[in-house]
C-alpha positions in Angstrom: 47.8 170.0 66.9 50.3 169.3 64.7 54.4 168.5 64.5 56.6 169.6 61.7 59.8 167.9 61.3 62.4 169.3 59.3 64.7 166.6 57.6 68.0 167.1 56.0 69.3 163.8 53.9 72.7 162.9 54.3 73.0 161.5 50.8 70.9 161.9 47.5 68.5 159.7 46.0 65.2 159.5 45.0 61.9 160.5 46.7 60.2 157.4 45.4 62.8 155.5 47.8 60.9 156.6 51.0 57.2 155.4 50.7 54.5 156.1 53.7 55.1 152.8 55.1 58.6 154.3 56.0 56.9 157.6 57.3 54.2 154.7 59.4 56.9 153.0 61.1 59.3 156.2 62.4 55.7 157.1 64.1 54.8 154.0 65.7 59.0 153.4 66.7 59.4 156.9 67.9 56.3 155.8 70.0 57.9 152.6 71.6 57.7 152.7 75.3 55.1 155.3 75.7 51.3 155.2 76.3 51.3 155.4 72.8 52.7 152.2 72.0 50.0 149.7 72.2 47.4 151.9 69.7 49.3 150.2 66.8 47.8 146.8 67.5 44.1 148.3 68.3 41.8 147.6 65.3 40.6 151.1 65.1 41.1 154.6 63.9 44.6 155.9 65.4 43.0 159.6 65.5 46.5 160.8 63.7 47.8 161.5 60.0 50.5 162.7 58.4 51.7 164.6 54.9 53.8 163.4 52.1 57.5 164.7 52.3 58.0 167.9 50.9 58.9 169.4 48.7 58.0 166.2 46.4 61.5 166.4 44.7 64.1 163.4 45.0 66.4 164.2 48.0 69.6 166.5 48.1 72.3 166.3 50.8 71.9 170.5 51.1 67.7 170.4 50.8 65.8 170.6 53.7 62.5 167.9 53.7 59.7 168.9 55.8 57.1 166.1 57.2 53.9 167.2 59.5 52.4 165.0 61.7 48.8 166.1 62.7 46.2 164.7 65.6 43.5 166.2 67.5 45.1 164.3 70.5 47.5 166.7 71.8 49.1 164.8 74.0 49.9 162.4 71.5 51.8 165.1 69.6 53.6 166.2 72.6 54.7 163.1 73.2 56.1 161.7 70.0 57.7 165.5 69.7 59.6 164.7 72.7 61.0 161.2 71.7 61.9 162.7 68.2 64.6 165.5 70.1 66.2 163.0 71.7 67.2 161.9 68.4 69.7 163.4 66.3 69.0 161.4 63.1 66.8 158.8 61.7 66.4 156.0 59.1 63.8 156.1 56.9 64.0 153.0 54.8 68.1 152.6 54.1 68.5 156.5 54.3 69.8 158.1 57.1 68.0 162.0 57.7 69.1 164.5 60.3 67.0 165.9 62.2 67.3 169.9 61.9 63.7 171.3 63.5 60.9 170.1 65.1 58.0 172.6 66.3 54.1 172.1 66.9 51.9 174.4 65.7 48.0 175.0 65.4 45.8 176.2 62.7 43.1 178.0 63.2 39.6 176.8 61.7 38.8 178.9 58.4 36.1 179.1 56.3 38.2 177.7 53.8 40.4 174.5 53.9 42.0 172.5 51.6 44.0 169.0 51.4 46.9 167.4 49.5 45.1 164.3 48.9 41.3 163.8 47.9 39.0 162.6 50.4 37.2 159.8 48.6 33.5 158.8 50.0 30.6 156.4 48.7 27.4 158.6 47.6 26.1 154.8 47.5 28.3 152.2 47.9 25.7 149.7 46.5 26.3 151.3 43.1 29.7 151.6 43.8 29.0 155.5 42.9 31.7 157.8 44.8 31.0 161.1 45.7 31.4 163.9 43.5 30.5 168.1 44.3 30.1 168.4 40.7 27.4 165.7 39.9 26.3 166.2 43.8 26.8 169.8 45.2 25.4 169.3 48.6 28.1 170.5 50.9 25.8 169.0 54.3 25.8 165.8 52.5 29.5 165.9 52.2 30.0 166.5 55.6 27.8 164.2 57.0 29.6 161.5 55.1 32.4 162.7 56.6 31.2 162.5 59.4 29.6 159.3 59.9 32.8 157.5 57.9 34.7 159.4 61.2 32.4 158.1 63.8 32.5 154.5 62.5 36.2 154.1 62.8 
């Protein structure tokens, strides 16, 4: 499942000013006092991700910033969804954002599917050799790699 918050800056400035640590830390605060709360201290995979802001442009009092949230735990999702409209506002680093929209959504599995960011993986880590589909075009090796890197955290 995943959460889409729609942002609106009360000031401008520039989009290199809110880094992911900022994005991190609304999460795990939003999660204060729930069931949720005591994940960030586990030494494990947290079993949620999130996007970069977008659009990637610097910020404009009268442009709309969009952030989604995404974890197979739907619960999880429900729940921060539920602290984040009791909330007008937030602070993301020394920037106050109003809160305009929040809605979950699903997507569908396709045969297609892409990311904003690589997904980086060893083909041997001895060699220090990452994976690549154009030296290595193995799509069942991919996955398996994905797959195993999953299961280990």
């Amino acid at each position: 499942m995943r959460l889409k918050i729609d942002l609106l800056p009360k000031e401008n400035f520039s989009y290199q000013e809110i880094t992911s640590y900022h994005v991190h830390g609304l999460i795990w605060n939003s999660l204060k006092g729930t069931e949720f709360e005591k994940k960030h201290e586990e030494k494990k995979f947290k079993f949620f991700t999130y996007s970069n802001i977008f659009p990637i442009t610097d910020f404009k009092e009268d442009e709309i910033k969009s952030l989604i949230i995404a974890s197979p735990n739907e619960k999880f999702i429900i729940t921060l969804k539920k602290k984040l409209l009791d909330k007008d506002e937030i602070k993301l680093g020394s920037h106050i954002l109003s809160i305009e929209n929040i809605k979950t959504f699903k997507i569908l599995p396709r045969e297609e599917w892409q990311t904003s960011t690589p997904i980086v993986l060893y083909e041997d880590n001895r060699r220090n050799l990452y994976f690549s589909i154009r030296r290595n075009p193995s799509l069942d090796f991919f996955l398996s790699r994905l797959k195993d890197n999953a299961l280990k955290k």
